[in-house]
Structure formats: C-alpha cells, structure tokens
PAVO-879743 format. One record per atom (N, C-alpha, C): atom name; residue in one letter; residue number from 1; x, y negated, z negated. Coordinates in steps of 0.02 Angstrom, whole numbers, plus 50000, padded with zeros to 5 digits. Each point is the difference from the previous one (the first is absolute). Layout:
<atoms>
ATOM  a r   k     x     y     z
ATOM CA A NUM     X     Y     Z
...
</atoms>
This chain:
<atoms>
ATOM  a r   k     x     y     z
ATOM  N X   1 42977 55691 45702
ATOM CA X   1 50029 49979 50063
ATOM  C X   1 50046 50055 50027
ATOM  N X   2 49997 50011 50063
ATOM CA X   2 50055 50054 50022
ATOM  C X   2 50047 49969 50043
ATOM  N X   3 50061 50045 49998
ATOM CA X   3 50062 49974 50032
ATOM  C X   3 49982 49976 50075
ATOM  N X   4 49962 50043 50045
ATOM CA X   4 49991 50020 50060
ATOM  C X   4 49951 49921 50014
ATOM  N X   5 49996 49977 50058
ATOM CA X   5 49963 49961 50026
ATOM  C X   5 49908 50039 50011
ATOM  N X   6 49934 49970 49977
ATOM CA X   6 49954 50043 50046
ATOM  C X   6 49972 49952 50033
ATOM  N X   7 49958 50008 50018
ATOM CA X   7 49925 49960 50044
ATOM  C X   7 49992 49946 49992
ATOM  N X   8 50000 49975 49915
ATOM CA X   8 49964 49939 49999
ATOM  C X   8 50057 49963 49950
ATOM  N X   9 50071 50028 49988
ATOM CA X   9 50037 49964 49945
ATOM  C X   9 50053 50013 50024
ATOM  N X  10 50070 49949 49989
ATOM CA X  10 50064 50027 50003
ATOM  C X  10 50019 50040 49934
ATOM  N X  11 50040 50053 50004
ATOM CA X  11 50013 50034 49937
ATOM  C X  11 50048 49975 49974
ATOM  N X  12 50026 50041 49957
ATOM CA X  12 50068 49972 49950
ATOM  C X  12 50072 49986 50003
ATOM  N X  13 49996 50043 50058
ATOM CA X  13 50098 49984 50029
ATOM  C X  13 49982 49930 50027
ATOM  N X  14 49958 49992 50057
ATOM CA X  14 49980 49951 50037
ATOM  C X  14 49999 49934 49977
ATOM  N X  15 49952 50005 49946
ATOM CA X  15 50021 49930 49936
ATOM  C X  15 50068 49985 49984
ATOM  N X  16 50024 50052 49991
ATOM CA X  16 50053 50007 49952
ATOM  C X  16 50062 49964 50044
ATOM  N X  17 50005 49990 50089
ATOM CA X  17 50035 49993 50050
ATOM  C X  17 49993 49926 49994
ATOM  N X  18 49923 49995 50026
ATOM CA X  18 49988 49950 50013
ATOM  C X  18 50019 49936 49946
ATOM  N X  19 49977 50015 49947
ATOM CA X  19 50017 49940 49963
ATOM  C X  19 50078 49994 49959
ATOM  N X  20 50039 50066 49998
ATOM CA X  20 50066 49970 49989
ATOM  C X  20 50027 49988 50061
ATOM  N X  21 49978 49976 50062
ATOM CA X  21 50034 49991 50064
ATOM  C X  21 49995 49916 49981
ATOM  N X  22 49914 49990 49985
ATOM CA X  22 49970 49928 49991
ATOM  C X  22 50052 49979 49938
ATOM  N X  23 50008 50022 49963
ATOM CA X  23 50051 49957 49933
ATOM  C X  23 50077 49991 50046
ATOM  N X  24 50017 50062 50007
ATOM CA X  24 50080 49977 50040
ATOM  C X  24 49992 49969 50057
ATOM  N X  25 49956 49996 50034
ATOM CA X  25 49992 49940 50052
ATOM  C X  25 50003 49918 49960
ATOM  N X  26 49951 49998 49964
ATOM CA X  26 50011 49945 49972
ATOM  C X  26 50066 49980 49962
ATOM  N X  27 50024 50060 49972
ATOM CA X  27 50079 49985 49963
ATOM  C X  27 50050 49947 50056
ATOM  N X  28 49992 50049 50043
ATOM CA X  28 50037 50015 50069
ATOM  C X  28 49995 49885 50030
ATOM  N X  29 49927 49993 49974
ATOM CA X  29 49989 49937 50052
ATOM  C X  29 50037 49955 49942
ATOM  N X  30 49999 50003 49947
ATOM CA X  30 50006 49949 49939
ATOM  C X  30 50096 50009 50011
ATOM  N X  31 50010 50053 50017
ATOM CA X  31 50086 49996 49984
ATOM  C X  31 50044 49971 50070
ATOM  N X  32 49951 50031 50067
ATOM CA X  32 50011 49971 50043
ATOM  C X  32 49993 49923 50026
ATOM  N X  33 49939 49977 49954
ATOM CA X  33 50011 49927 50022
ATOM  C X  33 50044 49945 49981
ATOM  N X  34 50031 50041 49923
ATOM CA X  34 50034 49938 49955
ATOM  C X  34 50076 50033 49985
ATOM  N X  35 50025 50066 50021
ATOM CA X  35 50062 50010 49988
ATOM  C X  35 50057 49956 50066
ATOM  N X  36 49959 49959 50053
ATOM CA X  36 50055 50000 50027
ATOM  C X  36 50025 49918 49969
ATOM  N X  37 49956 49975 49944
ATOM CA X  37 50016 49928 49973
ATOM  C X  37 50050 50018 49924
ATOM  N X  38 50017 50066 50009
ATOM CA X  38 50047 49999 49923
ATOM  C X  38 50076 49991 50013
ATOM  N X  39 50021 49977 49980
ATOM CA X  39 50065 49991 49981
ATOM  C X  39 50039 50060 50005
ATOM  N X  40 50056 49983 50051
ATOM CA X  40 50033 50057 50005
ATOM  C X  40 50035 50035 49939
ATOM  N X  41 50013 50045 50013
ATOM CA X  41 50028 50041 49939
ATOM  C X  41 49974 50085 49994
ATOM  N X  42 50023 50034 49933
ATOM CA X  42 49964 50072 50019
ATOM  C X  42 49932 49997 49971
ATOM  N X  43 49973 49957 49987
ATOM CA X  43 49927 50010 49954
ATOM  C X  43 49972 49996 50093
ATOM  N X  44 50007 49953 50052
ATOM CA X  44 49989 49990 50062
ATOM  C X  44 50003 50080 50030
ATOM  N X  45 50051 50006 49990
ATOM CA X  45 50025 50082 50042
ATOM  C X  45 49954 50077 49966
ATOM  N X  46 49989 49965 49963
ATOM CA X  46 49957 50070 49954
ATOM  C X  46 49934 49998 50024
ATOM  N X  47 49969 49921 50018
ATOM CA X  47 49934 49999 50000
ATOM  C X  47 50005 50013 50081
ATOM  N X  48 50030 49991 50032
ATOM CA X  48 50004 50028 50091
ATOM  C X  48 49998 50069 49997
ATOM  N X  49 50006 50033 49951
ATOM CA X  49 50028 50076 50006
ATOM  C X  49 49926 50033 49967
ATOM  N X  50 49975 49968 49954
ATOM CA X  50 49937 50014 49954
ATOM  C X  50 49938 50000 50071
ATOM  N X  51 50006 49944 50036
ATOM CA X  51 49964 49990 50069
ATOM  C X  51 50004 50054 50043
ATOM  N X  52 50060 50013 50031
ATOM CA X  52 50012 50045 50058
ATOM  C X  52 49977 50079 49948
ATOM  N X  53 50026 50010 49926
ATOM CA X  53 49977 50068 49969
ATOM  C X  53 49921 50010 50026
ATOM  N X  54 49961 49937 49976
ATOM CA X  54 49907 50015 49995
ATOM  C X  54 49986 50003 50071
ATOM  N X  55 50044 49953 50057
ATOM CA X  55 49977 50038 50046
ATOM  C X  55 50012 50053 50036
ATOM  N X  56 50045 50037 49978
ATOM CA X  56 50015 50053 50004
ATOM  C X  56 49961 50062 49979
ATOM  N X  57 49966 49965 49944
ATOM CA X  57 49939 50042 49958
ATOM  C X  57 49938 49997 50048
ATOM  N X  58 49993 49954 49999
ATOM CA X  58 49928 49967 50028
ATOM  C X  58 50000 50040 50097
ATOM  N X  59 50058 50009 50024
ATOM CA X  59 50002 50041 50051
ATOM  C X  59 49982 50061 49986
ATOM  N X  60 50037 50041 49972
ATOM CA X  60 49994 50075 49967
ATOM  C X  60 49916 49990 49970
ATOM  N X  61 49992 49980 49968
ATOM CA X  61 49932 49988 49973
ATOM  C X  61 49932 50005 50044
ATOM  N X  62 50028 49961 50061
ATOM CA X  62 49942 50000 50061
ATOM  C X  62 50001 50077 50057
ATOM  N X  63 50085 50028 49999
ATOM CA X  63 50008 50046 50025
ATOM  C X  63 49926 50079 49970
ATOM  N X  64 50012 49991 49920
ATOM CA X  64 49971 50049 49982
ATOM  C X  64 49935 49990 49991
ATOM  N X  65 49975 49917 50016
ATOM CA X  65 49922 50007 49984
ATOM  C X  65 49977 50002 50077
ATOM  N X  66 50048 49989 50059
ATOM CA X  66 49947 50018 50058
ATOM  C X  66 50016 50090 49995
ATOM  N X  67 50035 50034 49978
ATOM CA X  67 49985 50068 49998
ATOM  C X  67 49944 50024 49976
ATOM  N X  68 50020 49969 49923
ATOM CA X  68 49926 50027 49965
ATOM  C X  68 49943 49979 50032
ATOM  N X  69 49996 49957 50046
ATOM CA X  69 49937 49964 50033
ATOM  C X  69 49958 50049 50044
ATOM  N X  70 50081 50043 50028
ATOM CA X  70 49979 50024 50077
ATOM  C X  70 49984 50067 49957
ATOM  N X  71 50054 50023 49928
ATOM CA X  71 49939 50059 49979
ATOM  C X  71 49943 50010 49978
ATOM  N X  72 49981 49935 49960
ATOM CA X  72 49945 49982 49951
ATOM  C X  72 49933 49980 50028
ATOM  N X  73 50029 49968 50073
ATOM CA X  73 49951 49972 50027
ATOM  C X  73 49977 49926 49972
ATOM  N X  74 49944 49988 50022
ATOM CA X  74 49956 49923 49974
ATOM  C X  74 49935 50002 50034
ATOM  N X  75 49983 49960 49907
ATOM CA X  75 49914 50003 49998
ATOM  C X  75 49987 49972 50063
ATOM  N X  76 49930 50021 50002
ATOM CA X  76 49960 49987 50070
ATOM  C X  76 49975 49899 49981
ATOM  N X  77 50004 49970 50058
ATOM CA X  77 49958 49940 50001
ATOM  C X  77 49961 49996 49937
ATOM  N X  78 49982 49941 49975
ATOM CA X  78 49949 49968 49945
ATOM  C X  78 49937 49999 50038
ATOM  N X  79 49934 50030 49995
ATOM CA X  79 49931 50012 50023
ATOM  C X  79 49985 49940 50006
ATOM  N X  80 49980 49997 50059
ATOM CA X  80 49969 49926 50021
ATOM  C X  80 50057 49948 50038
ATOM  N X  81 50078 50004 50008
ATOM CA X  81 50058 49962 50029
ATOM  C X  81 49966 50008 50051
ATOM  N X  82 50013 49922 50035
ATOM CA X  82 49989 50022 50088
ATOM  C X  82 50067 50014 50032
ATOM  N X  83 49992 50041 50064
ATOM CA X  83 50050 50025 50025
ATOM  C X  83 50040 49955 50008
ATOM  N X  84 50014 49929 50006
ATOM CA X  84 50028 49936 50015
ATOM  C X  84 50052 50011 49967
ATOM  N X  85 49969 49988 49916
ATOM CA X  85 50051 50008 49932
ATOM  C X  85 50023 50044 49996
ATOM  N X  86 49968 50056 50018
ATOM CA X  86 50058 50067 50002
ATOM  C X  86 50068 50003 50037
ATOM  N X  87 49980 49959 50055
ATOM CA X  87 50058 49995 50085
ATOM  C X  87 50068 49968 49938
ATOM  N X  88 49955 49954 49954
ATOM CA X  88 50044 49923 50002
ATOM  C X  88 50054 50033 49938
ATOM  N X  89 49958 50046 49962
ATOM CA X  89 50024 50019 49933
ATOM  C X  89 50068 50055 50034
ATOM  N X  90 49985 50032 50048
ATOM CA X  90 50046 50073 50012
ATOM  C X  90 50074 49942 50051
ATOM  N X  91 49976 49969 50013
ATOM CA X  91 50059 49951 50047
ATOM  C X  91 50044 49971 49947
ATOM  N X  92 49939 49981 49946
ATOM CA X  92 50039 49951 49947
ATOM  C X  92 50052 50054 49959
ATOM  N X  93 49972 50066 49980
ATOM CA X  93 50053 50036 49987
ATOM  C X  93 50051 50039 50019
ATOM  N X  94 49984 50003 50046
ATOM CA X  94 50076 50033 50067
ATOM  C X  94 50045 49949 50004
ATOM  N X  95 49985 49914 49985
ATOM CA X  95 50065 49963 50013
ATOM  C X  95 50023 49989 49937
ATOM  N X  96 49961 50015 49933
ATOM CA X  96 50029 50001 49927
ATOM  C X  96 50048 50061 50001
ATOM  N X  97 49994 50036 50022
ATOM CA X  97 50046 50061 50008
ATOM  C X  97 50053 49990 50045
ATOM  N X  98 49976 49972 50063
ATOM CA X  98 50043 49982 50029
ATOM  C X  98 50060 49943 49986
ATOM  N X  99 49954 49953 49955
ATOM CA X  99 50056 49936 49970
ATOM  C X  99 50060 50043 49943
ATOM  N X 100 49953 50036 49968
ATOM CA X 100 50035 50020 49937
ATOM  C X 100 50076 50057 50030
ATOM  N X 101 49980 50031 50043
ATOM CA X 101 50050 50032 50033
ATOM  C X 101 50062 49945 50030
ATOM  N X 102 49991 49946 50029
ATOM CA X 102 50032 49962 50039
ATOM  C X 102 50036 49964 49965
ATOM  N X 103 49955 49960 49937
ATOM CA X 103 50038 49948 49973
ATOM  C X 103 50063 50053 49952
ATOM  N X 104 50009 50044 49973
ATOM CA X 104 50050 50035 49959
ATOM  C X 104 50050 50009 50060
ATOM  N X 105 49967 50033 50054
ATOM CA X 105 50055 50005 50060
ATOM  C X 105 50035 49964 50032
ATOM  N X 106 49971 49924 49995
ATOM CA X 106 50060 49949 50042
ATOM  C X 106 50041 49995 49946
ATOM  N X 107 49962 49981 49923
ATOM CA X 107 50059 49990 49957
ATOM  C X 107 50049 50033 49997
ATOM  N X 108 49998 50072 50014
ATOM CA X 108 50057 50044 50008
ATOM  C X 108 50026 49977 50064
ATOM  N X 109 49987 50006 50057
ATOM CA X 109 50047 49961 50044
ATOM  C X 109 50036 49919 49981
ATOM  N X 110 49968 49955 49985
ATOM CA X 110 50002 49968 49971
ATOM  C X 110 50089 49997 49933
ATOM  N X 111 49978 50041 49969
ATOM CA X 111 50063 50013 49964
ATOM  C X 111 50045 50034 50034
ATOM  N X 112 49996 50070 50021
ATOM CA X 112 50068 50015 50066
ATOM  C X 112 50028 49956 50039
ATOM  N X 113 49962 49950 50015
ATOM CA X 113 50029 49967 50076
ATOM  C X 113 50026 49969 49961
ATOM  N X 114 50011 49965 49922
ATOM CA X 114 50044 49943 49986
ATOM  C X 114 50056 50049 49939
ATOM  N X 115 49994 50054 50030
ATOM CA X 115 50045 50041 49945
ATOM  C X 115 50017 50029 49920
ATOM  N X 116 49950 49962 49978
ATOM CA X 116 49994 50028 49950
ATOM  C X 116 49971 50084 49981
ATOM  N X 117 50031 50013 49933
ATOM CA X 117 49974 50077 49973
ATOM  C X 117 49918 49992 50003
ATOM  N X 118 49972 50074 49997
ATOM CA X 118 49932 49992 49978
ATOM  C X 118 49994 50052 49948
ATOM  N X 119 50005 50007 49949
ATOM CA X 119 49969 50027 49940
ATOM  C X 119 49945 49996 49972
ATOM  N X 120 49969 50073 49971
ATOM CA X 120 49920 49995 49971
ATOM  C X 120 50008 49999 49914
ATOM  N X 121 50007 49942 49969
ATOM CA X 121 50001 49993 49932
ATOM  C X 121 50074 50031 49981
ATOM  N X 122 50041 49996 50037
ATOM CA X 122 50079 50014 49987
ATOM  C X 122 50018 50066 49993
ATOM  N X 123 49927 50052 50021
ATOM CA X 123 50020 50054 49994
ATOM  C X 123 50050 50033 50048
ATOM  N X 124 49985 49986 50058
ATOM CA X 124 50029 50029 50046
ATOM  C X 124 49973 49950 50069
ATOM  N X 125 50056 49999 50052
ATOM CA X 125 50001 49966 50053
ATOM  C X 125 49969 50041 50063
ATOM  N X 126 49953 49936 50043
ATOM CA X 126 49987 50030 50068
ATOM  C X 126 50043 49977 50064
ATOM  N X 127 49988 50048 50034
ATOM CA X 127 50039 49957 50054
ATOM  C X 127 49979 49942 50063
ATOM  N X 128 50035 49986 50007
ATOM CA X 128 49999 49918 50051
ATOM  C X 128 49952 50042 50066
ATOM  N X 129 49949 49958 50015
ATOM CA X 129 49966 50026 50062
ATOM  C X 129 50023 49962 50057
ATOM  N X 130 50040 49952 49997
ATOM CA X 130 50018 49957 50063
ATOM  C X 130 50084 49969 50001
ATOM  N X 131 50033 49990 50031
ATOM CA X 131 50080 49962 49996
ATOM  C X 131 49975 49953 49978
ATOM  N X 132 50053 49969 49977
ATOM CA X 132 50017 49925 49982
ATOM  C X 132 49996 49958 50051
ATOM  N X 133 49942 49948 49984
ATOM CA X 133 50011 49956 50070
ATOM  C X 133 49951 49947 49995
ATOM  N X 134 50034 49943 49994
ATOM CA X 134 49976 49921 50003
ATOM  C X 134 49905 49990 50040
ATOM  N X 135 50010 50033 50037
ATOM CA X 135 49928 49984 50071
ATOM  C X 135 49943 50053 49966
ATOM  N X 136 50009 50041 49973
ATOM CA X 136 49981 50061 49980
ATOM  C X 136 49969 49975 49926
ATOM  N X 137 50055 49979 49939
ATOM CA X 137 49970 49977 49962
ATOM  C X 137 49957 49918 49996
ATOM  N X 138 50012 49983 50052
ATOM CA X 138 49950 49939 50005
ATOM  C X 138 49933 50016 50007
ATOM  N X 139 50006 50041 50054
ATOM CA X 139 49920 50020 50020
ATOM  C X 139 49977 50047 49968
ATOM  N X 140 50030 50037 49961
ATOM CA X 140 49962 50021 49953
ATOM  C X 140 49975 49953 49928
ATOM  N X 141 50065 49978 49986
ATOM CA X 141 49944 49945 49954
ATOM  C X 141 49959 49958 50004
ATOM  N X 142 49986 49996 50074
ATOM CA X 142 49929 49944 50006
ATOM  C X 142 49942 50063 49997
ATOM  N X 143 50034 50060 50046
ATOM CA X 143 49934 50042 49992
ATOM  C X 143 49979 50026 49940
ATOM  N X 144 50035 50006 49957
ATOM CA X 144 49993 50014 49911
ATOM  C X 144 49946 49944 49973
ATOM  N X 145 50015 49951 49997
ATOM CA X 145 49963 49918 50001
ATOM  C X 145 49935 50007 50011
ATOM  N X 146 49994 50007 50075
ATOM CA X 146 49934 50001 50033
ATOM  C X 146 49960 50047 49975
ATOM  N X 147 50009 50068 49998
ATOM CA X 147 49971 50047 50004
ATOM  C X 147 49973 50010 49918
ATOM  N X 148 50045 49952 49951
ATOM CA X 148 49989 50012 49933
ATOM  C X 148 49940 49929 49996
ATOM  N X 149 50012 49962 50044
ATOM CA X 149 49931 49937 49998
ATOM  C X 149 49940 50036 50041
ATOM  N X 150 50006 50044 50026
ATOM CA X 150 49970 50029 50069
ATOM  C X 150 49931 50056 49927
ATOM  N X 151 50041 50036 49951
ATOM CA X 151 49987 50043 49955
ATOM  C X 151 49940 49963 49941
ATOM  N X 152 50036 49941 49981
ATOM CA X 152 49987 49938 49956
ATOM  C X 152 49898 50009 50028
ATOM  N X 153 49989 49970 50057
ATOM CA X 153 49962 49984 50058
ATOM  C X 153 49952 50055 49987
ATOM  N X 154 50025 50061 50024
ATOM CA X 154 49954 50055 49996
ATOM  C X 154 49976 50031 49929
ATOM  N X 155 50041 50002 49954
ATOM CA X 155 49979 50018 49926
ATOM  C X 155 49937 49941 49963
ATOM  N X 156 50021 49927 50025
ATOM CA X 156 49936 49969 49978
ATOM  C X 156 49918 50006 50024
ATOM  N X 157 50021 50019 50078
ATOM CA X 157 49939 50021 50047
ATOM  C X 157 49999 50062 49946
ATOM  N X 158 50013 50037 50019
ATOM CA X 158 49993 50061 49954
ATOM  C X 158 49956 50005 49939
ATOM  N X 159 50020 49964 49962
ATOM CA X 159 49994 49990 49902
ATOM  C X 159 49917 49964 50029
ATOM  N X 160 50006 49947 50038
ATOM CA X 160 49926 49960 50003
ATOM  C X 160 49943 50057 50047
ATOM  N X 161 50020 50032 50027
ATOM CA X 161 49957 50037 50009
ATOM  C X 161 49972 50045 49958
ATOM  N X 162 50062 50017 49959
ATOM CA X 162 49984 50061 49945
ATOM  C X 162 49934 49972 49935
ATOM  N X 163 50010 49914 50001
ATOM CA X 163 49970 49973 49947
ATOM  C X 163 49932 49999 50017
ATOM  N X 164 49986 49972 50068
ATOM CA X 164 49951 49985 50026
ATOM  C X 164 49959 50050 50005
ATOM  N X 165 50037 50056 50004
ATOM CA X 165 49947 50052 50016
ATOM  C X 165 49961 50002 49936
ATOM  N X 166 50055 50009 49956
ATOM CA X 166 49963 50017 49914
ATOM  C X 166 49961 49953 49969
ATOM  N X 167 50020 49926 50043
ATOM CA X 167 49955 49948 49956
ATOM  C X 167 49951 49984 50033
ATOM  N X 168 49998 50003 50070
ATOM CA X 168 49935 49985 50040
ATOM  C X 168 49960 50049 50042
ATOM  N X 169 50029 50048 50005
ATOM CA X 169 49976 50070 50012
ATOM  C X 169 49983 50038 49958
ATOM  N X 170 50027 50015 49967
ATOM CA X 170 49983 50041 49924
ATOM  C X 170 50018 50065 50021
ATOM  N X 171 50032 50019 50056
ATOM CA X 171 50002 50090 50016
ATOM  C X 171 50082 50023 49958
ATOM  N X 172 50018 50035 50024
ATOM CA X 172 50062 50035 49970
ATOM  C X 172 50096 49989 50020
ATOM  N X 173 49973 49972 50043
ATOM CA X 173 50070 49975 50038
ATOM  C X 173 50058 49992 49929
ATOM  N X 174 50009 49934 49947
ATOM CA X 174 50043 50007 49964
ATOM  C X 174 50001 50049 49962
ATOM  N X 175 49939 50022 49974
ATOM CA X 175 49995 50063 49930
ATOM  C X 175 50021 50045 50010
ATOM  N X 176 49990 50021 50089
ATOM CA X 176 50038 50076 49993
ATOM  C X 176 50087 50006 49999
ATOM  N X 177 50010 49965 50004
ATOM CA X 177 50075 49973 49983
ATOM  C X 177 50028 49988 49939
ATOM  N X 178 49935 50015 49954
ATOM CA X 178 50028 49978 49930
ATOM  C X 178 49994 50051 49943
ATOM  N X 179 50042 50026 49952
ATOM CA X 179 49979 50039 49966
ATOM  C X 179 49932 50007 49963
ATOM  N X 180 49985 50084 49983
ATOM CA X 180 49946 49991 49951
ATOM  C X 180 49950 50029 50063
ATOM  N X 181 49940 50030 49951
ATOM CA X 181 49935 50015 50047
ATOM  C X 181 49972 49943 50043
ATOM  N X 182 49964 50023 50056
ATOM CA X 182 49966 49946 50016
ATOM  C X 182 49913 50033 49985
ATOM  N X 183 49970 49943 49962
ATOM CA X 183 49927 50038 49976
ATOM  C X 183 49963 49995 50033
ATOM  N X 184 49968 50059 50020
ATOM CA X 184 49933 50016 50053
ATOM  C X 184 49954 49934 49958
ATOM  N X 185 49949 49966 50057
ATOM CA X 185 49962 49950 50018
ATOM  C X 185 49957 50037 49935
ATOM  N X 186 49949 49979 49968
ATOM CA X 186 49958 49997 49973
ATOM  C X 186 49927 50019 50006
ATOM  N X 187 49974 50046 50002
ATOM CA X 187 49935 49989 50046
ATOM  C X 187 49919 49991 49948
ATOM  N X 188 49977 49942 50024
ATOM CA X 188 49936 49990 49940
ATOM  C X 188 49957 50082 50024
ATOM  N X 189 49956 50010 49941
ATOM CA X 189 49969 50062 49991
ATOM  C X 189 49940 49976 50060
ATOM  N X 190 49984 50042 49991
ATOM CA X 190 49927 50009 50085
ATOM  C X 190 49944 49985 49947
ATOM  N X 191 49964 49946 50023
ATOM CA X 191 49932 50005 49938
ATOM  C X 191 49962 50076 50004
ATOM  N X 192 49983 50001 49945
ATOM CA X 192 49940 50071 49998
ATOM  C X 192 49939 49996 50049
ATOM  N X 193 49963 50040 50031
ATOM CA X 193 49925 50012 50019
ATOM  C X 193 49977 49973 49932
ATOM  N X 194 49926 49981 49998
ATOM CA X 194 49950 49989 49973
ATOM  C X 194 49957 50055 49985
ATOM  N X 195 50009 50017 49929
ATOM CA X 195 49953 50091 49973
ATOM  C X 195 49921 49948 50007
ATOM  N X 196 49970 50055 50017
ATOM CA X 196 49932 49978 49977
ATOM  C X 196 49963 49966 49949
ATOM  N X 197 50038 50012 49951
ATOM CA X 197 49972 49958 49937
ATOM  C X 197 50027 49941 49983
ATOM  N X 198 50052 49988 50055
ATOM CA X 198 50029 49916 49987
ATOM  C X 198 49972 49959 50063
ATOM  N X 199 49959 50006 50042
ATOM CA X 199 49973 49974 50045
ATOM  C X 199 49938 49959 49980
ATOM  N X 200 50000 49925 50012
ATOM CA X 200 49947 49952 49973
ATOM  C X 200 49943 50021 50028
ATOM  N X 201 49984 50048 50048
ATOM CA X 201 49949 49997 50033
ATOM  C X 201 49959 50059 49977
ATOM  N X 202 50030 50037 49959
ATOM CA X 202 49984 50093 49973
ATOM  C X 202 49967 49961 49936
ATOM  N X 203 49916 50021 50002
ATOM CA X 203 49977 49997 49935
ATOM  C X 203 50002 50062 49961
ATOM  N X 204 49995 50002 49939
ATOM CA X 204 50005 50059 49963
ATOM  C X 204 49927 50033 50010
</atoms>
C-alpha cells in the first residue's frame, strides 16, 4: 500500500485520517451525550475538558487531512457509479468536512462566549475567539446541538451507502478504504483450440 492516494484506492495517510477521525468522532458522541447527566464535581470538569481537548484534535485532524487531500488527491469514481451517485457522494462529502469543521468551531465559540479557559490536554491554552456574552452563548449552543445531530444524519447515510455498495454491488467503494491489498478479479483460463487429434470427427 502506498502513502499517496492513486486511481483506484485511498492510500495510507488517508486511512490513517479517516478512521482515527471515525474513532474520535465516536469518542466525542458517547462523552457528549452523557457527561452533561454527571454529577457535579471535578471528575464532571475533567470530562468537559477531555471533550473540548478531542475536539480540538478532531479539528486539527480535519485541517491536515483536507491538505493532504488537496496534495494527494482522490481515487477516481468506482467503474460503473452513475453520475447521480457520484453528484450525491461529492455533496455528501463537502458537508462531512464541512460539519466536522463547524461543529469543533461553535464549541469553541460556545466556550468563549460563557468564559471559560480552553486548553488542549492541559498543555497549553488557546485563546477565546468571541467576548463573553449570554445571546452569543445561547446560539451557539443550539448550533453545536444541531449541527452535531445534523453530522449523526449524514455519517449513517454515509456508512449505509458504504455497506451497500460492498454487499449489494460488490464493487470497491468500502475496500478501498480499508487496509491491505485489494486482489485483482480472477480470470478463468480461455479454453484451448481443438488439435487435430482430439476432434471426434478426425479418423485416424
């Protein structure tokens, strides 16, 4: 497998983006749905901070895989997609990029507008992108909300297309996404011509 994206496969950085984006996304949904039912205290305050760190990651993370995208490029269409699915597939991933950019970014507004620090794993602090302000952090936390149900929405469209292709299509859509060769098709041998002396009709 090579690092570089070609023709017919994503390469190895590409994997490598994509699916630790897919694990910290999911971290990201499991901590976000159930930290806001814990009990106050600092085990509460650690796990808000563990949240805002991954998405902090998960931003940076998307920053460097649309680079590598725009250097690496991407495989051409699966042989045989109709242009339909192609329209539907390139829309579907401009707003995964687009969600993934957005939802880390309100949360950062989101946290400025109600004042709190923002730190990445306690190493070191970023700074506030917006004042402090009641109207500001409201509407950003509904747009955080939405846009993270909005994400939810498109990753399942996503995943069922990816299945479908592989289970009822049979072409390449999930595999090239997945480590490991993908093995050239098989081809039965060409029967032989008929020599003269194996022909029922050739008497000796």
């Amino acid at each position: 497998m090579t690092l570089k994206n070609t023709d017919d496969r994503w390469g190895a950085v590409s994997q490598l983006f994509h699916w630790v984006i897919v694990a910290l996304i999911l971290v990201m949904a499991y901590i976000g749905l159930t930290m806001g039912d814990l009990p106050n205290g600092p085990r509460k305050i650690n796990i808000y901070a563990l949240h805002k760190s991954i998405g902090l990651t998960i931003l940076a993370l998307v920053v460097l895989r649309v680079l590598w995208r725009v250097y690496a490029g991407a495989p051409a269409p699966v042989p045989g997609t109709p242009t339909w699915q192609q329209r539907i597939a390139s829309v579907t991933h401009f707003l995964l990029y687009a969600l993934l950019f957005a939802i880390p970014l309100s949360g950062w507004v989101l946290n400025s507008s109600a004042g709190y620090p923002l730190q990445w794993f306690k190493l070191f602090n970023l700074p506030a992108i917006t004042g402090r302000s009641d109207g500001v952090h409201e509407a950003a936390e509904g747009a955080h909300e939405l846009l993270f149900w909005v994400l939810v929405a498109l990753v399942v469209a996503h995943a069922g297309a990816a299945l479908y292709h592989h289970l009822f299509q049979g072409d390449t859509t999930l595999t090239r996404m997945l480590p490991g060769r993908r093995k050239a098709p098989t081809l039965a041998p060409a029967p032989s011509s008929p020599t003269p002396q194996d022909s029922p009709d050739e008497n000796p």
